[in-house]
DRENTILO-289417 format. One line per 4 residues: number of its first residue (from 0); for each residue x, y, z of C-alpha. Coordinates in pm, whole numbers, plus 50000, padded with zeros to 5 digits. Layout:
<pts>
NUM = X:Y:Z  ...
</pts>
This chain:
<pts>
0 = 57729:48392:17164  57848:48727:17251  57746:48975:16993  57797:49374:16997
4 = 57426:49525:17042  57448:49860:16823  57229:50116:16910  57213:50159:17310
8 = 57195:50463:17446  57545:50516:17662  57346:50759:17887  57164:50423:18061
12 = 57234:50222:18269  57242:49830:18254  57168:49525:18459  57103:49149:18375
16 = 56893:48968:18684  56836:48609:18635  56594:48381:18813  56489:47963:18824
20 = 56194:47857:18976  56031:47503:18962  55636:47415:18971  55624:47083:19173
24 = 55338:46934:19284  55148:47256:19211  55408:47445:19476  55671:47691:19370
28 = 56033:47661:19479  56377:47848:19434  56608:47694:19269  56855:47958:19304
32 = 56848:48006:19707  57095:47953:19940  57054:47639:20142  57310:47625:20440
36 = 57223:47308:20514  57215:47037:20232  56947:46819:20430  56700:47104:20496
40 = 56385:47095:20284  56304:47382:20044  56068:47652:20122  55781:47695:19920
44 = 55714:48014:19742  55407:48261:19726  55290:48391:19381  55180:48753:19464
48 = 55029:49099:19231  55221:49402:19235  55050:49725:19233  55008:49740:18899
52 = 54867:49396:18893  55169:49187:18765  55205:48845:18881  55563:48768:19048
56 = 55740:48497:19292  55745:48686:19605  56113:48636:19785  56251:48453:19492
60 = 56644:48450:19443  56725:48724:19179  57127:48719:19120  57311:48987:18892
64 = 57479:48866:18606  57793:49045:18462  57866:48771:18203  57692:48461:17989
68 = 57956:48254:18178  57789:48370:18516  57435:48338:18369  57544:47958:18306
72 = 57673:47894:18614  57343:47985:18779  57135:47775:18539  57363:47470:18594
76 = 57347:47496:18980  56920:47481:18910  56909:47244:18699  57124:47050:18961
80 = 56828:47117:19172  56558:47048:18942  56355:46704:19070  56397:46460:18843
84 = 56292:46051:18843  56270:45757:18648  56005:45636:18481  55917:45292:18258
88 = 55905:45571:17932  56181:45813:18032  56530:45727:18240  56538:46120:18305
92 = 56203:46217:18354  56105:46599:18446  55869:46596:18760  55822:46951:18787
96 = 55763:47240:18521  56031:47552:18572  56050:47856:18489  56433:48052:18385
100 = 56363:48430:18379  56628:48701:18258  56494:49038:18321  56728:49355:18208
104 = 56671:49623:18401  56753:50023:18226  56794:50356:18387  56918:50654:18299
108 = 57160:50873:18488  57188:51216:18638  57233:51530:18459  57599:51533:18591
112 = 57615:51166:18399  57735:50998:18827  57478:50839:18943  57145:50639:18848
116 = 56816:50782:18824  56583:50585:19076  56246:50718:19012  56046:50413:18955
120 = 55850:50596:18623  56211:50650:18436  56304:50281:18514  56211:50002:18257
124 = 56200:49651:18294  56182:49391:18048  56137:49041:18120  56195:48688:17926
128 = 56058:48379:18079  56178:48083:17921  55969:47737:18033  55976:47390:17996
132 = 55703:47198:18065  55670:46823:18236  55547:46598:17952  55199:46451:18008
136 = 55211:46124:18122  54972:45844:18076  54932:45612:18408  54842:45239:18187
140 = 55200:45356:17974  55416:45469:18284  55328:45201:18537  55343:45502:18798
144 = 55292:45415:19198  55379:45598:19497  55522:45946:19480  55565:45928:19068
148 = 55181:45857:19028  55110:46180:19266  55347:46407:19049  55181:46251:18729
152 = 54871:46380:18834  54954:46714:18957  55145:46757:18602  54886:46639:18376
156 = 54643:46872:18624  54868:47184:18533  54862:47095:18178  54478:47038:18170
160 = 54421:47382:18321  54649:47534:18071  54509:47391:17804  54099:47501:17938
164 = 54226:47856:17979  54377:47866:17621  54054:47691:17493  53847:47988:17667
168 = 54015:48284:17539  54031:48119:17206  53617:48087:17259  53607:48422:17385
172 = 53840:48538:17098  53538:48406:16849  53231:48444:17023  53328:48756:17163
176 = 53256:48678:17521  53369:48744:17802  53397:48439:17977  53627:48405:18308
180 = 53951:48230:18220  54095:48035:18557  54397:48091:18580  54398:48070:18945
184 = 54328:47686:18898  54707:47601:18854  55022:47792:18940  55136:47761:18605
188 = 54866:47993:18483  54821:48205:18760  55179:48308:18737  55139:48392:18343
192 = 54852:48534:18384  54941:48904:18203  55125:48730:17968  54811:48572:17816
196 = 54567:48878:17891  54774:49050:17642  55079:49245:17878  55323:48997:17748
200 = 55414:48795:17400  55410:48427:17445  55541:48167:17224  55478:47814:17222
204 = 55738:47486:17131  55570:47182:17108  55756:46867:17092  55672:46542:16954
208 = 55779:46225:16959  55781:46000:16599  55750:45701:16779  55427:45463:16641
212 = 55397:45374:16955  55311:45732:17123  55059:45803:16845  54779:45880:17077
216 = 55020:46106:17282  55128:46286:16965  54805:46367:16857  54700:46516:17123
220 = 54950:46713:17141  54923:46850:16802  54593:46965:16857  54695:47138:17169
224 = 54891:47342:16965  54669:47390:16700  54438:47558:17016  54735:47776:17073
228 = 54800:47918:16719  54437:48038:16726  54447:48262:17032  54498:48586:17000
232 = 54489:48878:17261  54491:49240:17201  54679:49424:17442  54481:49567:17727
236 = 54707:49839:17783  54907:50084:17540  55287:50030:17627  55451:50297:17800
240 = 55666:50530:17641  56010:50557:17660  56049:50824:17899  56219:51160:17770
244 = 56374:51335:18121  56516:51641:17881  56927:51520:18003  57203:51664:17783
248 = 57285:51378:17569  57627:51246:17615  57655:51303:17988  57773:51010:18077
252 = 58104:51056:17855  58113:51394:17957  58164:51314:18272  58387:51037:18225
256 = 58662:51268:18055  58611:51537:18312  58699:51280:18557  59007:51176:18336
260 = 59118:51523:18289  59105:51587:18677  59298:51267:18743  59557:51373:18519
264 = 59596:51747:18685  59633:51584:19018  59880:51363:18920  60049:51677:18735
268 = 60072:51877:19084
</pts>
């Protein structure tokens, strides 16, 4: 969909940096980076704090996008990547949770409208993570040995955590305690952690399956999100501002038709 955003300021600069992660087995891989060789096992990845105590991937593939086509491209080549197996209840069955972020990155430019400002305070970042969770999966249902019953349980492990840390803030939310929320239990969490103390917006889509048969599982599931609907987290910190550096509006153009104009006297003799 390529729609005309109205109301940009022309004196920024733009850039669109996408990344694809995967949560397998409680690990985190790239499912963006390079592999040379086709055979060679991926390299886990560490989930690190920034200085001001946001929760990232460290070394994780972050390409620059120009287009929606090239956006595509990337997310085809991960899901490509994405582990996926069979199961008695699903043909195509997700063994992994992952994670699809698009990040757009503004900064202004120079008073001479050339170059990019690269003071980190004048930058802003915003960030949208979009993630699909494994399903939970019920051992006496899916039959699972082996490998699949290992990744069963790490999934339905993830889940569990996410569902105790959403159950204590909700508690905390109502009680007004202060009890700790561990996030750190499950990579999952630990990597959305500011999103759910309030730095972020989160938004949930549950899906459920009509199926008599999965009654139990549906259930469940719809009071999972009835957990979610009553959580609510005030922001621990005000948002920033949006940073006025006192530049001449209309810079940029300025200097676009100065160039022009030059251009044209050279050419002129």
């Amino acid at each position: 969909d390529i729609t005309s955003l109205l109301g940009l300021d022309e004196d920024n600069s733009y850039a669109v940096f996408i990344s694809y992660i995967e949560i397998y087995n409680n690990s985190v891989y790239d499912l963006l980076e390079p592999t040379p060789n086709r055979n060679q096992a991926p390299q886990t990845k560490i989930i690190r704090e920034d200085c001001n105590h946001n929760m990232f991937v460290h070394g994780v593939t972050e390409l620059e996008v120009k287009s929606v086509e090239e956006a595509l491209a990337a997310f085809h080549t991960g899901q490509k990547r994405k582990r996926m197996g069979h199961t008695i209840l699903n043909a195509e069955s997700s063994r992994s949770h992952s994670v699809f972020t698009i990040r757009l990155v503004q900064s202004p430019v120079d008073q001479q409208g050339e170059y990019v400002v690269q003071e980190k305070e004048k930058i802003t970042v915003s960030q949208l993570s979009l993630v699909d969770l494994a399903g939970s999966e019920r051992t006496n249902r899916t039959k699972n040995t082996g490998q699949r019953l290992r990744e069963a349980g790490n999934i339905n492990n993830s889940l569990m955590t996410l569902r105790n840390c959403l159950e204590i803030l909700r508690e905390n939310n109502m009680t007004g305690g202060a009890k700790k929320v561990p996030y750190r239990d499950s990579k999952l969490t630990h990597l959305f952690k500011n999103f759910f103390d309030g730095e972020g917006a989160v938004k949930m889509i549950v899906c459920i399956n009509p199926r008599s048969e999965d009654y139990d599982e549906t259930a469940q599931v719809m009071k999972f999100a009835e957990i979610t609907q009553e959580v609510q987290i005030a922001r621990q910190t005000p948002m920033r501002p949006v940073m006025e550096i006192g530049l001449t509006p209309g810079r940029r153009k300025a200097n676009q038709l100065f160039r022009q104009a030059l251009h044209i006297m050279e050419e002129n003799g």
